[in-house]
C-alpha positions as CSV (number, residue, x, y, z in Angstrom):
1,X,23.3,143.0,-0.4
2,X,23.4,141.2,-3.7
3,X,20.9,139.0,-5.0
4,X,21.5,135.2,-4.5
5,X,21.2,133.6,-7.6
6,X,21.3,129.9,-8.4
7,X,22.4,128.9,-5.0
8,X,20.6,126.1,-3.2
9,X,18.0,126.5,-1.0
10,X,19.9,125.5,2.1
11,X,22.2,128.4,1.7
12,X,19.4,130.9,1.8
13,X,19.4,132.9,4.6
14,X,17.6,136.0,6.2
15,X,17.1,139.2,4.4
16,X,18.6,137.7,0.9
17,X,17.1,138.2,-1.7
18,X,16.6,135.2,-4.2
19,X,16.6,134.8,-7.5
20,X,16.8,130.9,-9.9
21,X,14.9,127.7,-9.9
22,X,12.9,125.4,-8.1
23,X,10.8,122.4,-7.6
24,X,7.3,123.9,-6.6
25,X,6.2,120.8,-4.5
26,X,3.3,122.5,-3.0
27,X,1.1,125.6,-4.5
28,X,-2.8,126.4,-2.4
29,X,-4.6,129.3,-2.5
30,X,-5.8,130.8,1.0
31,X,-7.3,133.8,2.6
32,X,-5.9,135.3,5.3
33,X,-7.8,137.2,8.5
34,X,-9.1,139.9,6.4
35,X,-10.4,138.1,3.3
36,X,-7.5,138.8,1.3
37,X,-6.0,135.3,-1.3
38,X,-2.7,134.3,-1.0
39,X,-0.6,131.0,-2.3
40,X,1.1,128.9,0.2
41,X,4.0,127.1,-1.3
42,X,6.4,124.6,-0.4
43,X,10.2,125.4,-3.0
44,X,12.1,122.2,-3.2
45,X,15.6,121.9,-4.7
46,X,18.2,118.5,-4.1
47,X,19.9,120.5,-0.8
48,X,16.6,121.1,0.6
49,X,13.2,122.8,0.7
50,X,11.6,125.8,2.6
51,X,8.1,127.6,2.6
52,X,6.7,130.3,0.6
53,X,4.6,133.0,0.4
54,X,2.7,134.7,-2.4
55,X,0.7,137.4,-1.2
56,X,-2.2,139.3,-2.4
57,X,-0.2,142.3,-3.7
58,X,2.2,140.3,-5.2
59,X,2.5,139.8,-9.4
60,X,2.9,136.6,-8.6
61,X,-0.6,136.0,-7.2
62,X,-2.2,134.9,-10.6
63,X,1.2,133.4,-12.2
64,X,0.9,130.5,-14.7
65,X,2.4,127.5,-12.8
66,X,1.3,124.6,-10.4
67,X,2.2,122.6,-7.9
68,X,5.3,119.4,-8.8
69,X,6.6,121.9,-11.8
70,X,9.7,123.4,-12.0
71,X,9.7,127.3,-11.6
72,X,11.9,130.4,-12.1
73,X,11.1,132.4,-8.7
74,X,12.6,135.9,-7.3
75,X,11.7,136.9,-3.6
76,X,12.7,137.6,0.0
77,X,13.8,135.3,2.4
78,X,12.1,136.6,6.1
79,X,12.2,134.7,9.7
80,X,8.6,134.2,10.3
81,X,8.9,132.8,14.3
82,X,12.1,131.0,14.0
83,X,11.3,129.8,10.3
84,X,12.8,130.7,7.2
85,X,10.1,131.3,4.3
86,X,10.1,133.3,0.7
87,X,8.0,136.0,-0.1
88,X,7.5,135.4,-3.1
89,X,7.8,138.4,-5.6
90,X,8.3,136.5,-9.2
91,X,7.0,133.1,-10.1
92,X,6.8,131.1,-13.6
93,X,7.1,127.8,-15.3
94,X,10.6,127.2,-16.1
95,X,11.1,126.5,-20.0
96,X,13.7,125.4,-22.3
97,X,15.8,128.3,-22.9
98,X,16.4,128.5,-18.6
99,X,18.9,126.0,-19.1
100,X,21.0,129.0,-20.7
101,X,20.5,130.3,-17.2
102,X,21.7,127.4,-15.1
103,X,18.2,125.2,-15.0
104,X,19.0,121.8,-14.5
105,X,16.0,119.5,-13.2
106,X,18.4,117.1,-11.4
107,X,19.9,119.7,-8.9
108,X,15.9,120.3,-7.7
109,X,14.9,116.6,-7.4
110,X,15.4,116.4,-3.1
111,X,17.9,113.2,-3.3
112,X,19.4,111.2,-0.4
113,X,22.6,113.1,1.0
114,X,23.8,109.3,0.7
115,X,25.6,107.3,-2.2
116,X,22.3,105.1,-3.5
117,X,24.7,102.3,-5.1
118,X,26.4,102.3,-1.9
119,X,22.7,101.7,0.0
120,X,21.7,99.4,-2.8
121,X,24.8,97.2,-2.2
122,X,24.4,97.4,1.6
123,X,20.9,96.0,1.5
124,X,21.7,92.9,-1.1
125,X,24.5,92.2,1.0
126,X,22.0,91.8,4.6
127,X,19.6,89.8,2.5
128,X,22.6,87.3,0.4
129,X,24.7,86.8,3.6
130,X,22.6,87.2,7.1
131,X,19.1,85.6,6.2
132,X,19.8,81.8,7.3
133,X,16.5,80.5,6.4
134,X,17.1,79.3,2.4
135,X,13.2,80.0,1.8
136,X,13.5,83.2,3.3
137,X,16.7,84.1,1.6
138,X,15.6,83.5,-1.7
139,X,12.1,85.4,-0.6
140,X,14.6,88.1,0.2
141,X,16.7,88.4,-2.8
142,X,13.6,87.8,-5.4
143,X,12.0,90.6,-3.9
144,X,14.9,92.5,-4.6
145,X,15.5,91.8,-8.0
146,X,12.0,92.0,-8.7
147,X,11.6,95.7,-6.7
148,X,14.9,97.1,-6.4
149,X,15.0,99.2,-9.4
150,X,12.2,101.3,-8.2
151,X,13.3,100.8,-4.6
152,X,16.6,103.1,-5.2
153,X,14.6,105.9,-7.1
154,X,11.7,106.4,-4.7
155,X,10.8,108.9,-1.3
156,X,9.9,107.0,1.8
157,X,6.8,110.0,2.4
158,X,5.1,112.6,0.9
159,X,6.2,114.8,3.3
160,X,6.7,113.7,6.6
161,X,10.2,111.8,6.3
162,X,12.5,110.4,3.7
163,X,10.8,112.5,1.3
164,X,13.0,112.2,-1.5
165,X,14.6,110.2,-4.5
166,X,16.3,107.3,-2.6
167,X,14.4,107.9,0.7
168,X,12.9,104.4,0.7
169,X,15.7,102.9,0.1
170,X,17.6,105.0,3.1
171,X,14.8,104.0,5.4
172,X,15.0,100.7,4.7
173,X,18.8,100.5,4.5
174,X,18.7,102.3,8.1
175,X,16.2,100.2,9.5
176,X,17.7,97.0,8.6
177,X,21.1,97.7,10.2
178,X,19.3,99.0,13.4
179,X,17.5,95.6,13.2
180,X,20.4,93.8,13.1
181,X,22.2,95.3,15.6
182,X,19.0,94.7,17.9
183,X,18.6,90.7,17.1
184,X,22.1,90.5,18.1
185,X,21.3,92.6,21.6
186,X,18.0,90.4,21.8
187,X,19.2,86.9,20.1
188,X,15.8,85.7,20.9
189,X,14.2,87.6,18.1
190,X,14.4,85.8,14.7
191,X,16.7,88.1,13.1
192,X,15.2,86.7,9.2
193,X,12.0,87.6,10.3
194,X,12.6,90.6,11.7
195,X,15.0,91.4,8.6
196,X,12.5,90.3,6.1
197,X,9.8,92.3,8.0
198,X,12.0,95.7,6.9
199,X,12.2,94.9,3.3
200,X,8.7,94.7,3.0
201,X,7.0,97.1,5.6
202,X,6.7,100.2,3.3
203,X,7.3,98.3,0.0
204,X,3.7,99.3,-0.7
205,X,4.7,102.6,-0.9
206,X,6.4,101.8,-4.9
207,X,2.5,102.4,-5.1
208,X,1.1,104.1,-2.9
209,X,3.2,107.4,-4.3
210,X,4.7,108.7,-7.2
211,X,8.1,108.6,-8.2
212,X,9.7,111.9,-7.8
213,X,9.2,114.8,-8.7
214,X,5.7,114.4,-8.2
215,X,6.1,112.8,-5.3
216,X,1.8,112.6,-4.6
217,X,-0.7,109.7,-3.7
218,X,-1.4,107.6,-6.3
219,X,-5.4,106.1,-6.3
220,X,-4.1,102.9,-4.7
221,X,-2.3,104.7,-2.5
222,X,-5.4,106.9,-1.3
223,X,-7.9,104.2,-1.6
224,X,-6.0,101.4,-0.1
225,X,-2.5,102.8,1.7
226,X,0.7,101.2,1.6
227,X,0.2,98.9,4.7
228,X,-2.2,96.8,2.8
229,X,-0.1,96.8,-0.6
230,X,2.7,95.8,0.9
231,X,1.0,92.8,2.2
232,X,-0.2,92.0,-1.1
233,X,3.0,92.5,-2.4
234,X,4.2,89.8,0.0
235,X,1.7,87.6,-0.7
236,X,2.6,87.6,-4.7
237,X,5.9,87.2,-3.3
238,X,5.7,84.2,-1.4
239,X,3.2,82.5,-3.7
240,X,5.8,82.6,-6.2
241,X,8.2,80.5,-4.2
242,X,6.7,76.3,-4.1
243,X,5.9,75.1,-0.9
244,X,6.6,78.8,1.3
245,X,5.6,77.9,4.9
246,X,2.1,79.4,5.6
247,X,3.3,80.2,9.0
248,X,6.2,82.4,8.1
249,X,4.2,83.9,5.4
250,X,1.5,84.7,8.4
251,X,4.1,86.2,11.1
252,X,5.5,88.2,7.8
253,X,2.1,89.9,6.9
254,X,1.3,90.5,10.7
255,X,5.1,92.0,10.7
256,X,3.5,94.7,7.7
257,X,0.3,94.7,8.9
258,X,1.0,95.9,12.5
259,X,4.6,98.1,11.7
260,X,2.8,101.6,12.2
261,X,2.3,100.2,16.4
262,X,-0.9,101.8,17.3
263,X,-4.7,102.2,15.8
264,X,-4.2,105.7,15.5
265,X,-1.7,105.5,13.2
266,X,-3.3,103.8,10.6
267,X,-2.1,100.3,12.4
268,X,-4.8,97.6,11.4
269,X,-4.0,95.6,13.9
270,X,-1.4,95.8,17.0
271,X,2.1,94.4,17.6
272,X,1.9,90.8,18.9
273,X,4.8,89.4,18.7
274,X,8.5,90.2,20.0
275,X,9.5,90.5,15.6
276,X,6.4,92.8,15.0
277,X,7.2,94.9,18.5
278,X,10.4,95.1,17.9
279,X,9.7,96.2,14.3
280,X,7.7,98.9,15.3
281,X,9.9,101.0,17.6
282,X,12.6,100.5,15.2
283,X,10.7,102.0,11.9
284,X,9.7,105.2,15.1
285,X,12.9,105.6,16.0
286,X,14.3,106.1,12.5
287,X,11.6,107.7,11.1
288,X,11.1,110.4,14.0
289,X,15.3,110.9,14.1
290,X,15.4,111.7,10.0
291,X,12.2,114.5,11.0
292,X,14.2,115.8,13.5
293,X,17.7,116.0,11.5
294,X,15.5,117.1,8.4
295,X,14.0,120.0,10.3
296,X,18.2,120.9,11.7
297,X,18.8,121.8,8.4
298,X,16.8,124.6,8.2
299,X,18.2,125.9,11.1
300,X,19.2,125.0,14.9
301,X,17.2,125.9,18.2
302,X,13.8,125.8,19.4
303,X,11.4,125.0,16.9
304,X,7.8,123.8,16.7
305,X,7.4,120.6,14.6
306,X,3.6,119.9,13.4
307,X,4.7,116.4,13.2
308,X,6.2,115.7,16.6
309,X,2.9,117.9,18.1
310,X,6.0,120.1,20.5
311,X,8.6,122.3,20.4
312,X,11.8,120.7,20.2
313,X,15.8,121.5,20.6
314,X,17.8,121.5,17.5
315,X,21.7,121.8,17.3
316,X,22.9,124.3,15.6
317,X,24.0,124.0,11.9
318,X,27.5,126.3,11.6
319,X,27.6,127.7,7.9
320,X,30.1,126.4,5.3
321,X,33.2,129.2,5.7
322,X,34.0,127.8,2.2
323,X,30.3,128.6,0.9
324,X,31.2,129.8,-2.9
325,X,29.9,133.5,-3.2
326,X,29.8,133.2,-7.2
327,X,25.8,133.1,-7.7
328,X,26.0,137.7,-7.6
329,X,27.8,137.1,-11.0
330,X,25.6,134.7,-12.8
331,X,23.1,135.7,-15.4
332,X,20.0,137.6,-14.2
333,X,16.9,135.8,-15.1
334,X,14.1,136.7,-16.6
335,X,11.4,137.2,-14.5
């Protein structure tokens, strides 16, 4: 079988071997049963991302790269237990003269499968034309202007889900639709509120992580998290508007305070009101869905999600018939 080379991750399959670039997103040395080091990384590229191993009797082992660089790697794509993982044969920095050999950062950056002007216009549109409340409007579309730029570029998670350029935005794009679509079902709930309460629930994460690649906790982000950001984000937001209603502000920062739904989940304090319940179970539901569609990708069937704490049932995902077969003919790299 001939080597893959310069194909994206999501078109690696079991038994090729492997051969281009990649976004090293995680690199940590462990010992397996017997004592013998190994490196446990995570390879990231814009269609996707799947594990790797370097083991002890692998060249690799002592390479001269680290975790959030880009890399020129060569290995062996195995099924470990339904998973797909590298073992990991070759591994460097990538350098300059790569780009001879098809090394282009922006095709490893993991970005949002969806159009990010097309999100960007969606979400201005919600917050121009369905927030009735003029205070809260303009609360809405000053936090926007003020945030946006960094709001199309950055991952919703480290890891967990959304975790890539335009993943906050996404999320938030997602949720705020799904919000909508609930006020109307419920037209009890204040749909500004509830609206406004989705703009700014993970805004704290613009610094709680780094912008992608890097994609890591900042020291705000470890020392103080993006629940309590945010809420300081909404503060600066609303202090910057004359005479903003105390009260609104209050339901707003118990909407970002409470979003995560239970103590255990980092929640300072509890859902109590129908906007911060309903708040809750939407950021849940769209946040557990995009783990679960996330983990399809790498492949369909049973499979046991760390996250989720359980096996679960994926659909299968058909290969392209189309797939171009063209990466046997590209230059070989050196490794």
């Amino acid at each position: 079988m001939p080597t893959k080379r310069n194909e994206p991750i999501a078109s690696w399959n079991d038994g090729d071997t492997i051969e281009g670039f990649a976004l090293l997103s995680r690199k940590e040395r462990r010992q397996d049963r017997n004592g013998n080091t190994f490196l446990d990384l995570v390879l990231t590229d814009a269609s996707g991302s799947i594990a790797g191993k370097v083991w002890s009797d692998s060249p690799a082992l002592e390479g001269d790269y680290s975790a959030h660089s880009f890399v020129a790697v060569r290995g062996q794509v195995k099924d470990y237990r339904g998973q797909l993982q590298v073992s990991v044969q070759r591994c460097r920095e990538a350098t300059e003269t790569d780009r001879e050999h098809g090394f282009e950062e922006a095709l490893l950056v993991p970005t949002t499968h969806e159009d990010i002007g097309d999100l960007y216009n969606r979400l201005e549109r919600m917050l121009e034309k369905r927030l009735q409340h003029p205070l809260l409007r303009r609360l809405g579309v000053e936090t926007l202007a003020t945030h946006g730029r960094d709001l199309r570029e950055h991952p919703a998670a480290k890891s967990i889900h959304h975790a890539y350029r335009g993943g906050l935005l996404e999320h938030t794009v997602s949720m705020a639709e799904l919000a909508l679509a609930v006020a109307a079902h419920y037209p009890k709930l204040d749909s500004d509120l509830l609206l406004l309460g989705v703009l700014f629930h993970d805004l704290g994460k613009l610094d709680e992580l780094g912008a992608m690649p890097a994609n890591d906790y900042t020291r705000p982000g470890r020392l103080v998290g993006h629940i309590v950001l945010g809420r300081d984000m909404l503060r600066e937001r609303c202090a910057a508007i004359e005479g903003f209603p105390a009260d609104l502000q209050l339901h707003l920062e118990h909407l970002v305070l409470s979003h995560h739904g239970q103590f255990e989940f980092g929640s300072p304090v509890l859902p109590m009101t129908p906007e911060a319940l309903a708040l809750a179970f939407i950021d849940n539901l769209d946040s557990k869905l995009a783990q679960l569609w996330q983990a399809g990708e790498q492949g369909g069937g049973m499979q046991y999600l760390r996250s989720f704490g359980r096996f679960v049932l994926l659909p299968e995902n058909p290969a392209d018939e189309n797939e171009d077969e063209t990466g046997a003919e590209q230059a070989q790299l050196t490794l």
